[in-house]
MIVO-623467 format. One line per field, with one value per residue (C-alpha): chain; x, y, z; residue number from 0; residue in one letter. Coordinates in steps of 0.001 Angstrom, whole numbers, plus 524288, in hexadecimal, padded with zeros to 5 digits. Layout:
// residues N
chain <- (A,...);
xx <- (X,...);
yy <- (Y,...);
zz <- (Z,...);
n <- (NUM,...);
res <- (A,...);
END
This chain:
// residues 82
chain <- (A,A,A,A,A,A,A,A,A,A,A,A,A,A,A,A,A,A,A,A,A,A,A,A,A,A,A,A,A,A,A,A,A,A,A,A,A,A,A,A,A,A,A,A,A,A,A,A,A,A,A,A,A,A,A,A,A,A,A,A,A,A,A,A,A,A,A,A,A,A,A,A,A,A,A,A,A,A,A,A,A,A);
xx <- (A13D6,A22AC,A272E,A2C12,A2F2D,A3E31,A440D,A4C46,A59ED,A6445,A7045,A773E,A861A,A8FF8,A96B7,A9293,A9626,A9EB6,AAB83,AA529,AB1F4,AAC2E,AA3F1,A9939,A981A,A9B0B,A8D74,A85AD,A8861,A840A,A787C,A72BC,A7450,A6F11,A62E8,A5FFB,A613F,A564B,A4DBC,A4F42,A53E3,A623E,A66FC,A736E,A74E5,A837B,A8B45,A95BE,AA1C3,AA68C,AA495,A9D8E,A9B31,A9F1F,A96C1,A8D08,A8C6E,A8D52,A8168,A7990,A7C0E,A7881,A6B50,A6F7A,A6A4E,A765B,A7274,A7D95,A80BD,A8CC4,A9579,AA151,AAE0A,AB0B3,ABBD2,AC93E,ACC7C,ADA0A,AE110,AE74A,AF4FF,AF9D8);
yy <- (981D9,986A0,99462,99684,9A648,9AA21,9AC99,9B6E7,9B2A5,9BEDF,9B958,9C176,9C224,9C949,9CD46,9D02E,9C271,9C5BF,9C3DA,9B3D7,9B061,9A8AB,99F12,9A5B7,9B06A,9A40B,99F32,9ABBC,9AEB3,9A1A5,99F82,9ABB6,9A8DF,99B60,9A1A2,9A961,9A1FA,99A45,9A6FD,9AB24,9BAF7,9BBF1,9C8DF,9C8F0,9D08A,9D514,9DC84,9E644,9EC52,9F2F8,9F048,9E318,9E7BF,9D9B2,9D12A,9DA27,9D85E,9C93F,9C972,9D25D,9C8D3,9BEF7,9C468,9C528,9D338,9D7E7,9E07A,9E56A,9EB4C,9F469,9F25E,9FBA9,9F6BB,9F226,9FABA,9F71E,9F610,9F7AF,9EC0F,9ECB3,9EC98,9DEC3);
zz <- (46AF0,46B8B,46BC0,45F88,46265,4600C,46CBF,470EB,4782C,48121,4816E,48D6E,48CED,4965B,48AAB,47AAF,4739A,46B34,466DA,465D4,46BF8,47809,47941,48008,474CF,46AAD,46FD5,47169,4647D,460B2,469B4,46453,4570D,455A8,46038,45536,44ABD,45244,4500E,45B65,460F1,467F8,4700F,47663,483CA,4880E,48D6C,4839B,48436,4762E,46909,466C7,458B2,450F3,45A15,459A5,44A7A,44D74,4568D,44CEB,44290,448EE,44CF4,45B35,46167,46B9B,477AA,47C8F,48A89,48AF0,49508,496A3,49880,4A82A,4AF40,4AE85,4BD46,4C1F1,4C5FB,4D472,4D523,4DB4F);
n <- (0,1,2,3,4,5,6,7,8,9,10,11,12,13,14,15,16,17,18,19,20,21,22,23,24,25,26,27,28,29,30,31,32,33,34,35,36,37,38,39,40,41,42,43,44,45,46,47,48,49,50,51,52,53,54,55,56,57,58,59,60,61,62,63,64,65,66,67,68,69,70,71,72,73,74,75,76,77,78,79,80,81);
res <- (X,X,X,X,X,X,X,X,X,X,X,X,X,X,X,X,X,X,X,X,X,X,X,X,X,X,X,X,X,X,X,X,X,X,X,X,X,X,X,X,X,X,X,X,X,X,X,X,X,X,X,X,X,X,X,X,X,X,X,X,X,X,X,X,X,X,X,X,X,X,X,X,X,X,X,X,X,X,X,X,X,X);
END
């Protein structure tokens, strides 16, 4: 007998996926929707930095839960004089 359950895929990214302006967030974005369109659950894990509100509103569309992990901004360090 096969499994016939609906499995549930994290996709983990360093960054949120969004503008779709790379490959890598080209195929996120499309792995997850054509996993779900297979019946199956999709959450996105990454890491934030401001307003992600229009992917967001993609993702939710789509059916795709986003967990997002603030990160603040890293410090500007001062470059040496040559």
């Amino acid at each position: 007998m096969w499994y016939t359950g609906r499995m549930q895929w994290t996709f983990v990214t360093s960054g949120f996926p969004w503008p779709l302006t790379s490959g890598t967030w080209l195929r996120v974005f499309h792995q997850a929707r054509a996993l779900l369109a297979g019946g199956d659950s999709v959450r996105i894990l990454c890491r934030s930095r401001g307003d992600d509100a229009p992917g967001l509103a993609a993702y939710a569309d789509a059916g795709v839960e986003v967990v997002r992990i603030e990160t603040p901004e890293p410090p500007i360090r001062p470059r040496h004089a040559l």
